[in-house]
Steps between C-alpha positions, in 0.01 A plus 500: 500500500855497377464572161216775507507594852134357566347647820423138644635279790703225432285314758167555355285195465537366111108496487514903528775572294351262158121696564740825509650435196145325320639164517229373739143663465207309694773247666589384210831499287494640129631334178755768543605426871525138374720577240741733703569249819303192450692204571390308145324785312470254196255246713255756457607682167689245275599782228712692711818323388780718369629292217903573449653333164822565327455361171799378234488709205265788426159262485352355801500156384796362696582543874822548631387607890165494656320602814089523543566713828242451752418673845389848589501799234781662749756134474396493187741800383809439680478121359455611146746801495733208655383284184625805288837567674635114448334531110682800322816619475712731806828635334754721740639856414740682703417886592791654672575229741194391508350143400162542343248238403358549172154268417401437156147676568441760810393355805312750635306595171431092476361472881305788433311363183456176703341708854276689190419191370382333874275812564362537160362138387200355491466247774199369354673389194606168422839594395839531707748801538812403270867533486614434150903535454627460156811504309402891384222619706345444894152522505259592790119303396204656710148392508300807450463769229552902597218656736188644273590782304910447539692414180872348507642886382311632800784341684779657387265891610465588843181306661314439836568144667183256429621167612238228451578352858502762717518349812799317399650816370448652846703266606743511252568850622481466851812286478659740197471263242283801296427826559160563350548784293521358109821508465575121505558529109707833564718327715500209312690713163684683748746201604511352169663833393693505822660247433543518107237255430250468208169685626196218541237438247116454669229342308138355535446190336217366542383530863850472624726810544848454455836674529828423278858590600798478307865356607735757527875471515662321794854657525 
């Protein structure tokens, strides 16, 4: 209701609002519903850990930090952007008379990749959501290759939204965490260059997607 102005009262029953939104269909909650407010999502769907590591070195060999972050998909971003914050590098400028922090990568680009990365993978696979922080690189690991007939350079062109979980992208935007227009990536490239940072690299290896950032300069 706050965020998009949703034409519902805050005292409707919780029964009508989940069938409203296709989290409950025939009295029963979906994988999705679980995954957005269930109390221990990973009772019922062990893979959906987001894995957070920040690694010594370039190689993921030796561990200087970890977190498996558990929880719903909605905690699960504000604990691993919090996992980022205390594991790369703030610097200060002054603007006029103005203290400004300055983060190795951009924050908003970063929590982006990681909302795209919730929405898009494949909750059937075995495999976990990853964090990987290097000495030279931050890497965003998601199970799930590109929908049928996309390719990585398809991207960086103007395209129509086709998240692979849509009812958790509904959500998503119902709280403004997306917008569900295709233009994740687009925003994505737009703060690294707002704030003078090396635009991402996206790959598919294998059946995981994944995106790269470079560190920029910290003041």
């Amino acid at each position: 209701r706050t965020e998009r102005q949703w034409d519902v009262r805050a005292d409707t029953p919780v029964k009508q609002v989940l069938r409203q939104v296709g989290l409950l269909v025939d009295n029963r909650v979906t994988v999705a519903a679980i995954l957005l407010f269930g109390r221990n999502p990973q009772q019922f769907l062990p893979q959906a850990v987001l894995r957070c590591g920040r690694f010594k070195g370039t190689d993921a060999v030796h561990f200087l930090d970890m977190d498996a972050v558990q929880g719903n998909v909605i905690e699960q971003v504000e604990r691993a952007m919090a996992f980022v914050k205390r594991n790369i590098r703030m610097g200060v400028e002054i603007r006029g008379l103005q203290r400004e922090d300055v983060w190795e990568y951009p924050l908003d680009g970063l929590r982006e990749a990681l909302i795209n990365a919730v929405c898009h993978r494949d909750y059937a696979s075995t495999a976990n959501v990853q964090i990987r922080i290097f000495d030279d690189r931050l890497e965003i690991w998601n199970p799930g290759v590109l929908p049928d007939g996309m390719t990585v350079a398809d991207l960086w062109k103007q395209h129509e939204s086709r998240p692979r979980n849509q009812l958790v992208a509904n959500a998503f935007f119902l709280i403004k965490y997306v917008e569900q227009f295709g233009t994740g990536i687009q925003r994505i490239v737009d703060d690294c260059r707002t704030h003078e940072k090396p635009e991402p690299e996206f790959e598919v290896h294998g059946q995981t997607f994944r995106a790269i950032f470079g560190p920029g300069k910290v003041g």
